[in-house]
PyMOL Python script that loads the backbone (N, CA, C, O; Angstrom):
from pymol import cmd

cmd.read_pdbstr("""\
ATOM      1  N   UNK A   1     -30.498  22.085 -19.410  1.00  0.00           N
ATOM      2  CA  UNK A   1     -30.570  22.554 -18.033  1.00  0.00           C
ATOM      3  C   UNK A   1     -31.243  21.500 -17.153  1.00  0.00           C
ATOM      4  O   UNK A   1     -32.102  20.723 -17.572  1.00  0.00           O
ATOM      5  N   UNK A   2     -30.678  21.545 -15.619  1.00  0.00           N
ATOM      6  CA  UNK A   2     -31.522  20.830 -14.662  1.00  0.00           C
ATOM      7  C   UNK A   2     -32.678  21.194 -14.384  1.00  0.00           C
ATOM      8  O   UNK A   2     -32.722  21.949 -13.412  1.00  0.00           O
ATOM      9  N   UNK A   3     -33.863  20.902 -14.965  1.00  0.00           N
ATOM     10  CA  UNK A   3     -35.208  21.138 -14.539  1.00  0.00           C
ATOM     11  C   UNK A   3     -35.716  21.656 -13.217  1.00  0.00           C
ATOM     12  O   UNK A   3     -36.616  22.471 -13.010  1.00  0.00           O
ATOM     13  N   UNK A   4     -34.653  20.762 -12.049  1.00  0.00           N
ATOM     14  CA  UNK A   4     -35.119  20.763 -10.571  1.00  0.00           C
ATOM     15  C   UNK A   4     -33.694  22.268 -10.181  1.00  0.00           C
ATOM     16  O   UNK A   4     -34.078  23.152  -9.416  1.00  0.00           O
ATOM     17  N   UNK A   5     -32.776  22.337 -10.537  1.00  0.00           N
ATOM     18  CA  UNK A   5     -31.713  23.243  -9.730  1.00  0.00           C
ATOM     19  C   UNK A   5     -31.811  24.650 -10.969  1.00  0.00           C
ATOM     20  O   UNK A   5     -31.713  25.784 -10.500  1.00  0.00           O
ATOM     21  N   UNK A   6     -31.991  24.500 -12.432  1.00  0.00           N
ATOM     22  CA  UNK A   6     -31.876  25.066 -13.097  1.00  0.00           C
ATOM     23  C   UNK A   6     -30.441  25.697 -13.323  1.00  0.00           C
ATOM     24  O   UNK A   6     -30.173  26.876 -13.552  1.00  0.00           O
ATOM     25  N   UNK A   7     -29.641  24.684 -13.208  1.00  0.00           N
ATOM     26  CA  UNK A   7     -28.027  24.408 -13.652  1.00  0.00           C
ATOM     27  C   UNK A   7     -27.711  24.131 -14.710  1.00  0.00           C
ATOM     28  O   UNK A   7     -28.789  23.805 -15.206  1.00  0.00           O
ATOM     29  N   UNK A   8     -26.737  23.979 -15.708  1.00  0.00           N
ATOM     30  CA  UNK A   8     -26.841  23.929 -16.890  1.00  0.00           C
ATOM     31  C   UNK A   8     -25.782  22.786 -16.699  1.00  0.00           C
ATOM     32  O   UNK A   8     -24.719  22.948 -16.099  1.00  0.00           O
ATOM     33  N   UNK A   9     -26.254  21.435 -17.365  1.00  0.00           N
ATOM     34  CA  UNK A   9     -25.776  20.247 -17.454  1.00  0.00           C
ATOM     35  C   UNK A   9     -24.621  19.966 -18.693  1.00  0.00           C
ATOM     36  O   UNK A   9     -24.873  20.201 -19.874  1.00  0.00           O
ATOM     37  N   UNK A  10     -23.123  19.343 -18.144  1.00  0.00           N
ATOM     38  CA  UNK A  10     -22.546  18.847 -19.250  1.00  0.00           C
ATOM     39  C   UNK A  10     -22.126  17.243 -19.499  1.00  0.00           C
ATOM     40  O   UNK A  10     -21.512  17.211 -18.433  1.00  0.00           O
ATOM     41  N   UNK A  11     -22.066  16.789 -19.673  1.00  0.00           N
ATOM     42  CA  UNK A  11     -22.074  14.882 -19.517  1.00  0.00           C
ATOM     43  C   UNK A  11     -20.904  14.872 -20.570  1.00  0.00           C
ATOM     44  O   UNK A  11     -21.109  15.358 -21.682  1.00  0.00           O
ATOM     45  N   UNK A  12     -19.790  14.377 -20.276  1.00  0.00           N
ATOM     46  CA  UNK A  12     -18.532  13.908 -20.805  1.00  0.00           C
ATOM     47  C   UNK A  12     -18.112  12.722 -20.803  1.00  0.00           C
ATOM     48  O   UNK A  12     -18.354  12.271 -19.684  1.00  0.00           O
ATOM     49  N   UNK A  13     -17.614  11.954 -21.436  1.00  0.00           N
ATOM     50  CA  UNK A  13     -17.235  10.939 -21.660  1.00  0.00           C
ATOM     51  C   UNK A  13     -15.483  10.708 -21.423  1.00  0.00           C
ATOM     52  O   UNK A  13     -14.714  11.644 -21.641  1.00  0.00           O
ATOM     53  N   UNK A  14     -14.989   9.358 -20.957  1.00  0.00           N
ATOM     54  CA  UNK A  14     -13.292   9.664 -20.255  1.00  0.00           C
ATOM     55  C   UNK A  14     -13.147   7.901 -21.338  1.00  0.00           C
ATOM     56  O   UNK A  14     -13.909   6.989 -21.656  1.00  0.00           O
ATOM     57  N   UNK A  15     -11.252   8.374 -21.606  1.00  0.00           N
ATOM     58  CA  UNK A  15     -10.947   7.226 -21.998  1.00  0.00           C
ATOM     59  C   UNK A  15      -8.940   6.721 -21.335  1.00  0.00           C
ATOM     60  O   UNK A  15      -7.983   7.483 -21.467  1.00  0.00           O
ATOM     61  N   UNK A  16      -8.895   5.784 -20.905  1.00  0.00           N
ATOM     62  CA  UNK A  16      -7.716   5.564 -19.951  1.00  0.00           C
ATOM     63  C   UNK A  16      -6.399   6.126 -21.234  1.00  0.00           C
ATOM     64  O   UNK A  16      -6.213   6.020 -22.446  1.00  0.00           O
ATOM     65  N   UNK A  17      -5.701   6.771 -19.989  1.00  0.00           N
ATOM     66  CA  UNK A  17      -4.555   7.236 -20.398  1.00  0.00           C
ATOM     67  C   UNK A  17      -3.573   6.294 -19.639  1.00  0.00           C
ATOM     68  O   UNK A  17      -3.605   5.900 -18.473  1.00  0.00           O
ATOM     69  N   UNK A  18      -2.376   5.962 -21.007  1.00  0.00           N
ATOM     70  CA  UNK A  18      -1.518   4.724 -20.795  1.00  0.00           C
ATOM     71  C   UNK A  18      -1.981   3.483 -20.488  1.00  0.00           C
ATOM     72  O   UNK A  18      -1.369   2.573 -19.928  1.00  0.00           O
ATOM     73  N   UNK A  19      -2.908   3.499 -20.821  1.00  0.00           N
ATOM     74  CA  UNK A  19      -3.570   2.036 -20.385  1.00  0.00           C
ATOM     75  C   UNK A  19      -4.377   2.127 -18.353  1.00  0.00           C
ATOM     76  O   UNK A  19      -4.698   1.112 -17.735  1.00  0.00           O
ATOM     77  N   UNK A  20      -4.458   3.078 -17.977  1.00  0.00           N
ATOM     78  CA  UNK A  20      -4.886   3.495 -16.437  1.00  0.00           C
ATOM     79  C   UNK A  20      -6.124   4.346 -16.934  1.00  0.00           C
ATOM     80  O   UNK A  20      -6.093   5.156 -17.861  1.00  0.00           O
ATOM     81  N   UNK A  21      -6.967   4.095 -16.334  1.00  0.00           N
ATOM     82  CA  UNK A  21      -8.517   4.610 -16.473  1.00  0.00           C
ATOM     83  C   UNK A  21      -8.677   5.412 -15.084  1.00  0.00           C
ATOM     84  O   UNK A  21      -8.801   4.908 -13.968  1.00  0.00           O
ATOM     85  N   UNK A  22      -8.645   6.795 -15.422  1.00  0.00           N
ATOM     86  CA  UNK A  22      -8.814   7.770 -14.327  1.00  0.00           C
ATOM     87  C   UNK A  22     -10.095   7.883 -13.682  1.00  0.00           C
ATOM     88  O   UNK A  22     -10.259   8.055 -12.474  1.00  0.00           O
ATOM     89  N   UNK A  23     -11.080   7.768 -14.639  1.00  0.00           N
ATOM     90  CA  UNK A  23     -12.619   7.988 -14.442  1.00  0.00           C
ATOM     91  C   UNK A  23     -12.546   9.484 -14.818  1.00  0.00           C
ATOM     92  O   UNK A  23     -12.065   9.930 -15.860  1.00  0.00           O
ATOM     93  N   UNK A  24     -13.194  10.313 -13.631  1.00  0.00           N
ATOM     94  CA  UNK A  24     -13.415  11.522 -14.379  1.00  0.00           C
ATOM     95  C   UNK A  24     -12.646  12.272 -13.251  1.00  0.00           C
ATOM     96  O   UNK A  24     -13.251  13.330 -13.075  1.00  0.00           O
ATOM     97  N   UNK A  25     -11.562  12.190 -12.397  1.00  0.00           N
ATOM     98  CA  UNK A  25     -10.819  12.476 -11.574  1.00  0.00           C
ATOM     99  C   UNK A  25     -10.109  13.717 -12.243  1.00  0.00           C
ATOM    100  O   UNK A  25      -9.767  14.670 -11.544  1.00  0.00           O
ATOM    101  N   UNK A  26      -9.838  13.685 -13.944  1.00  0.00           N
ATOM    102  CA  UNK A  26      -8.706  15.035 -14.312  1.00  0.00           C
ATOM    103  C   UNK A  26      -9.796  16.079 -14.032  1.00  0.00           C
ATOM    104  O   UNK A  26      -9.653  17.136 -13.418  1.00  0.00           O
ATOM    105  N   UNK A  27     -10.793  15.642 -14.534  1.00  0.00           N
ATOM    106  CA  UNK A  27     -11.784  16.574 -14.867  1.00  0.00           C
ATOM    107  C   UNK A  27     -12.585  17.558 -13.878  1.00  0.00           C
ATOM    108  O   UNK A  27     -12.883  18.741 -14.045  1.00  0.00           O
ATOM    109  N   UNK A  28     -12.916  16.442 -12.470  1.00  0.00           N
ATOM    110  CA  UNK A  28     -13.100  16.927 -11.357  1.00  0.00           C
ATOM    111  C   UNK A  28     -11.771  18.394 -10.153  1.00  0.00           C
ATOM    112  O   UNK A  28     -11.810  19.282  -9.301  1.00  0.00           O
ATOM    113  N   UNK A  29     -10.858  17.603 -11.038  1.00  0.00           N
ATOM    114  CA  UNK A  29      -9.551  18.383 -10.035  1.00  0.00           C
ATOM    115  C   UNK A  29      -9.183  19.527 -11.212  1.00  0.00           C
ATOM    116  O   UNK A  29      -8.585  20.540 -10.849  1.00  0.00           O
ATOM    117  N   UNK A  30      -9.523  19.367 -12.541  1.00  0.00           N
ATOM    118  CA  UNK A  30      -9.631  20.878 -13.361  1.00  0.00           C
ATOM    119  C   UNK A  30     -10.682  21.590 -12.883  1.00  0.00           C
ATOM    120  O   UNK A  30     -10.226  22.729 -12.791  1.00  0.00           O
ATOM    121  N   UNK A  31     -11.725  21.611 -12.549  1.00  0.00           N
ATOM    122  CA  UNK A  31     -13.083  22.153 -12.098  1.00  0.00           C
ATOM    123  C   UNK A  31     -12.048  22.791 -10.586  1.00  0.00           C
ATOM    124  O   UNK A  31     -11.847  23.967 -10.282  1.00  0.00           O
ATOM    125  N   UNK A  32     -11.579  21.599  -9.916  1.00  0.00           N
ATOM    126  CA  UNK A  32     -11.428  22.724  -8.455  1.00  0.00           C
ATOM    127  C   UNK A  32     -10.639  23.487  -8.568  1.00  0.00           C
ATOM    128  O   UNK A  32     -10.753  24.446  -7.805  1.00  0.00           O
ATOM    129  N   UNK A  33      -9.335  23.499  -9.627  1.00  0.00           N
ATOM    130  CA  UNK A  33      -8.650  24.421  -9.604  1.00  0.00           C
ATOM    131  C   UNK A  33      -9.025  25.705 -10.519  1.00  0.00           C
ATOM    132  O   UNK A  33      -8.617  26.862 -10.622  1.00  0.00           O
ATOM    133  N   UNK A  34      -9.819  25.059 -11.008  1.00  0.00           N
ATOM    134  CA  UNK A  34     -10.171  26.292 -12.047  1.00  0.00           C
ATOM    135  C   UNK A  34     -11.561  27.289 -11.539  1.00  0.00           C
ATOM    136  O   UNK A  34     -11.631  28.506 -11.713  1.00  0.00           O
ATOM    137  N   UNK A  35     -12.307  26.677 -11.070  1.00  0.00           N
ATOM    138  CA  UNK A  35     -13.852  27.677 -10.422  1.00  0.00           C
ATOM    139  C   UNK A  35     -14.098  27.637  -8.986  1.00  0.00           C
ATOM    140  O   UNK A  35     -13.669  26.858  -8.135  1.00  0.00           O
ATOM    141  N   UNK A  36     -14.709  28.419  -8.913  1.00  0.00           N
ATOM    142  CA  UNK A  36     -15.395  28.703  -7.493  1.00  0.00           C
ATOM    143  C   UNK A  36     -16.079  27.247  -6.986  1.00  0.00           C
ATOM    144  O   UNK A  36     -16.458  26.456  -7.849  1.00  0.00           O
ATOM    145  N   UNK A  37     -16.191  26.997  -5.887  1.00  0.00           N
ATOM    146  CA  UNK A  37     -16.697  25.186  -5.515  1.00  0.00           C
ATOM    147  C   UNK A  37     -18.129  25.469  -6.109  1.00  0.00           C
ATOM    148  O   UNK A  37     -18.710  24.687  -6.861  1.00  0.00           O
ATOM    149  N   UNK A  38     -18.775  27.029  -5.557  1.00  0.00           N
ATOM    150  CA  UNK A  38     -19.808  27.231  -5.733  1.00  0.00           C
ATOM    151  C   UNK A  38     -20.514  26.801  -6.923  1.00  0.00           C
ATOM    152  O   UNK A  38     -21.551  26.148  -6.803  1.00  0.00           O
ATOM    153  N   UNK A  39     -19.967  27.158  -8.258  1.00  0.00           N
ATOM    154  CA  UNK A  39     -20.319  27.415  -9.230  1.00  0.00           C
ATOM    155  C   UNK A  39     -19.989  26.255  -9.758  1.00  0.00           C
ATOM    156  O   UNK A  39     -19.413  26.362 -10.840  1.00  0.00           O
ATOM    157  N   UNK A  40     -20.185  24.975  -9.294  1.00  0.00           N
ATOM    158  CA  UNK A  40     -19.829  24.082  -9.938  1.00  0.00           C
ATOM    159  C   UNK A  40     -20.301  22.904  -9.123  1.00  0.00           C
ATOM    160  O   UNK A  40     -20.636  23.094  -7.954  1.00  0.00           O
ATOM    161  N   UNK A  41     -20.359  21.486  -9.755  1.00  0.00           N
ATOM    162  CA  UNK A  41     -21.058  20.323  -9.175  1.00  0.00           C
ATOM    163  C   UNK A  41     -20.787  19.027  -9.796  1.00  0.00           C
ATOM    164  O   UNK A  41     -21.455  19.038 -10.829  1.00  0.00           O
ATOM    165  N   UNK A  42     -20.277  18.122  -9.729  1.00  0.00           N
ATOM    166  CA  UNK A  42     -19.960  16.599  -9.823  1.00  0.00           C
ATOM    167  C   UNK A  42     -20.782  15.593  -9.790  1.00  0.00           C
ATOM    168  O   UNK A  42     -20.281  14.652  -9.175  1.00  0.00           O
ATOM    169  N   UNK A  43     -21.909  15.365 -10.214  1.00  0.00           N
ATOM    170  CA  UNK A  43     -23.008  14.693 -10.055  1.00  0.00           C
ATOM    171  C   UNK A  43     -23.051  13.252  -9.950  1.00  0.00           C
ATOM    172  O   UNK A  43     -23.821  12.595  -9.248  1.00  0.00           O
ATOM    173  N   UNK A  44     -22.002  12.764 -10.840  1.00  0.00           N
ATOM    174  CA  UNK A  44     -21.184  11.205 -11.096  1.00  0.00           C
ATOM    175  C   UNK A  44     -21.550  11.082 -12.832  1.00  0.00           C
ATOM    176  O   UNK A  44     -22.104  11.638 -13.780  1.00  0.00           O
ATOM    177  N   UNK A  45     -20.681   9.768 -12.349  1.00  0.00           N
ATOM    178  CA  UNK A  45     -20.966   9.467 -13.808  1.00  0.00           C
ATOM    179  C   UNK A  45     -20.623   9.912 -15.216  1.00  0.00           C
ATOM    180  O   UNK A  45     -20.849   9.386 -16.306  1.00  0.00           O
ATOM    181  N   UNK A  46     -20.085  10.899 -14.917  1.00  0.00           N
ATOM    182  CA  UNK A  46     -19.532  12.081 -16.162  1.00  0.00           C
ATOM    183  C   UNK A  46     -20.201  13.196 -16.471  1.00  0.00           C
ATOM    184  O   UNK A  46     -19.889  13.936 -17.403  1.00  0.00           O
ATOM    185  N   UNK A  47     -21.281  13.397 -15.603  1.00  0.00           N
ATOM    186  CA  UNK A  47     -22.123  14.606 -15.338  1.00  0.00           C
ATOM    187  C   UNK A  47     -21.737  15.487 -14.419  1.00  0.00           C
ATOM    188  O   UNK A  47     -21.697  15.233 -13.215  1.00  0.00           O
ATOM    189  N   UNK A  48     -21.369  16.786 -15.037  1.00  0.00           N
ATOM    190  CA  UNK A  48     -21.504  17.628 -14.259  1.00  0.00           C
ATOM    191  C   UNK A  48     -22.448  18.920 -14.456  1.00  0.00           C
ATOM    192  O   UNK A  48     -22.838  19.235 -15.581  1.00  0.00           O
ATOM    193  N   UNK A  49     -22.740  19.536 -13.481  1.00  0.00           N
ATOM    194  CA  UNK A  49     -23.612  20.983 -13.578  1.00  0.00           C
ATOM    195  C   UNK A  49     -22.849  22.313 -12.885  1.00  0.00           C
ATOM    196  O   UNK A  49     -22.380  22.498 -11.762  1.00  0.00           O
ATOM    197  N   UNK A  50     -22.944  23.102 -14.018  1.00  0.00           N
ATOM    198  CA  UNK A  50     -22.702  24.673 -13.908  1.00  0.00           C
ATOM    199  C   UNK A  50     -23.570  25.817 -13.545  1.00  0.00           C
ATOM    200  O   UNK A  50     -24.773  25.865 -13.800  1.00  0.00           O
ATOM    201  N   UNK A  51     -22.922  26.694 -12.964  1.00  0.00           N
ATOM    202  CA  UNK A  51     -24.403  27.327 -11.931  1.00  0.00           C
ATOM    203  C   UNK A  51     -24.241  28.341 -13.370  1.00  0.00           C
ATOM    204  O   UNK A  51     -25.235  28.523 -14.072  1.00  0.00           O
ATOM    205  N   UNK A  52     -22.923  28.963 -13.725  1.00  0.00           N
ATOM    206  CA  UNK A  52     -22.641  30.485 -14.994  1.00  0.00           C
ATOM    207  C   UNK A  52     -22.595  29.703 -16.896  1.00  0.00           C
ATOM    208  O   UNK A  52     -22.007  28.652 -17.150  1.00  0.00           O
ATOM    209  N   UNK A  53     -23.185  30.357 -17.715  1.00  0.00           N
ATOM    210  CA  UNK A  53     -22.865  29.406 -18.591  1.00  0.00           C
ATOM    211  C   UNK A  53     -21.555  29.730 -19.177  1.00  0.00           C
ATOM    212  O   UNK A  53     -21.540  29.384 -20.359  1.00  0.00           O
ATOM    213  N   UNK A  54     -20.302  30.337 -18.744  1.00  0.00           N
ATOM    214  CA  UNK A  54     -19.232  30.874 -19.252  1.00  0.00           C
ATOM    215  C   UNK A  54     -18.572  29.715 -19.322  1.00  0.00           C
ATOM    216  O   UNK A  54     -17.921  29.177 -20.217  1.00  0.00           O
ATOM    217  N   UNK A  55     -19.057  29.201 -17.414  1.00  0.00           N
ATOM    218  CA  UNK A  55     -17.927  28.210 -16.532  1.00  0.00           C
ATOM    219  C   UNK A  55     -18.658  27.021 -17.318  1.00  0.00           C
ATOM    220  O   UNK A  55     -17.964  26.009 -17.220  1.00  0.00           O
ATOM    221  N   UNK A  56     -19.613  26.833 -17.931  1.00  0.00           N
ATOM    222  CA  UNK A  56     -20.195  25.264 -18.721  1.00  0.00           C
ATOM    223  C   UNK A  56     -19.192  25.526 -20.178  1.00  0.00           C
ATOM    224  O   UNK A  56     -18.346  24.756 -20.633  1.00  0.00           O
ATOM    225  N   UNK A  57     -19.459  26.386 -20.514  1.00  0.00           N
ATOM    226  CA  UNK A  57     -18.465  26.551 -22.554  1.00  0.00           C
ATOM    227  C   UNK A  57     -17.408  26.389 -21.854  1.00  0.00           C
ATOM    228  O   UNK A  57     -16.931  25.333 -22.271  1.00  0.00           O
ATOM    229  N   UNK A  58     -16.505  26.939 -20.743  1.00  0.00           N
ATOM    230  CA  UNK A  58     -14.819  26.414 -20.884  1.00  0.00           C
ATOM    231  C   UNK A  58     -14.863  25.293 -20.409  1.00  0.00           C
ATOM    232  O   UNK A  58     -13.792  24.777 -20.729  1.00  0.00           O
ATOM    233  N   UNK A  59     -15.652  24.334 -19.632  1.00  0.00           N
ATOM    234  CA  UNK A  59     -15.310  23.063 -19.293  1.00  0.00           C
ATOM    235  C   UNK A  59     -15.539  22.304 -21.087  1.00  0.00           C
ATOM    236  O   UNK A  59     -14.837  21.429 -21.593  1.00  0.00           O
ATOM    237  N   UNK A  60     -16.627  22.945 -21.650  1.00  0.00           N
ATOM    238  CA  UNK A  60     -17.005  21.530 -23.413  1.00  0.00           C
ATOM    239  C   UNK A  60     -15.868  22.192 -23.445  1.00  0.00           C
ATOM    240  O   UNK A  60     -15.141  21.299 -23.011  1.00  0.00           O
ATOM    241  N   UNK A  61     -14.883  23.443 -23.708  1.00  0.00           N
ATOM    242  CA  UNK A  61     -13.913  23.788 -24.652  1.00  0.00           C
ATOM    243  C   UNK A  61     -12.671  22.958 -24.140  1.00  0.00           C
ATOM    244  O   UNK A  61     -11.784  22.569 -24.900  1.00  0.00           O
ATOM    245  N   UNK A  62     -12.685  22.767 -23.025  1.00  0.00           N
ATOM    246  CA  UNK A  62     -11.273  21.835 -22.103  1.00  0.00           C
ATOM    247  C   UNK A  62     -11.768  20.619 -22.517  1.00  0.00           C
ATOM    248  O   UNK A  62     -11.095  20.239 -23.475  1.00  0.00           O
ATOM    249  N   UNK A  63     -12.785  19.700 -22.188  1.00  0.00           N
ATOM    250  CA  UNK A  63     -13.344  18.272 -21.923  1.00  0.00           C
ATOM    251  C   UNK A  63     -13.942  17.759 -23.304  1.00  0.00           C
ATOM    252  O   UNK A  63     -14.423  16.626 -23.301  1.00  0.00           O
ATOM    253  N   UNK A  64     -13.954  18.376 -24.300  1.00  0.00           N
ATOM    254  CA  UNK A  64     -14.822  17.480 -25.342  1.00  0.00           C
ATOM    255  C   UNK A  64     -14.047  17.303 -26.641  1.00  0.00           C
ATOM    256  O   UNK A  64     -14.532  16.652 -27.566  1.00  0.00           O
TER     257      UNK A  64
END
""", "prot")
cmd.dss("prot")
cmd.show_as("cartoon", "prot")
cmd.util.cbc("prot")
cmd.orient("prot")
């Protein structure tokens, strides 16, 4: 968890598809289509934070 927001943190790691390195762009545009903006946060870097811990287990179950 974030100490300061008390969000529950997931940090993922990305590797280029076809030889094109997305960054974490699938991952960000699965998050908007999939949750509330609310309940969710992009921090960089491959970090993101979840406000529900339902919406943190289906992003490790999609992303890891």
């Amino acid at each position: 968890r974030n100490p300061i927001s008390g969000w529950i943190v997931a940090s993922v790691t990305t590797e280029p598809v076809a030889g094109v390195w997305r960054g974490w762009t699938p991952q960000v545009e699965w998050c908007a289509q999939t949750m509330n903006k609310r309940d969710w946060l992009y921090v960089g870097e491959g970090v993101f934070e979840f406000r529900r811990a339902d919406d943190h287990m289906m992003f490790l179950l999609k992303w890891r």
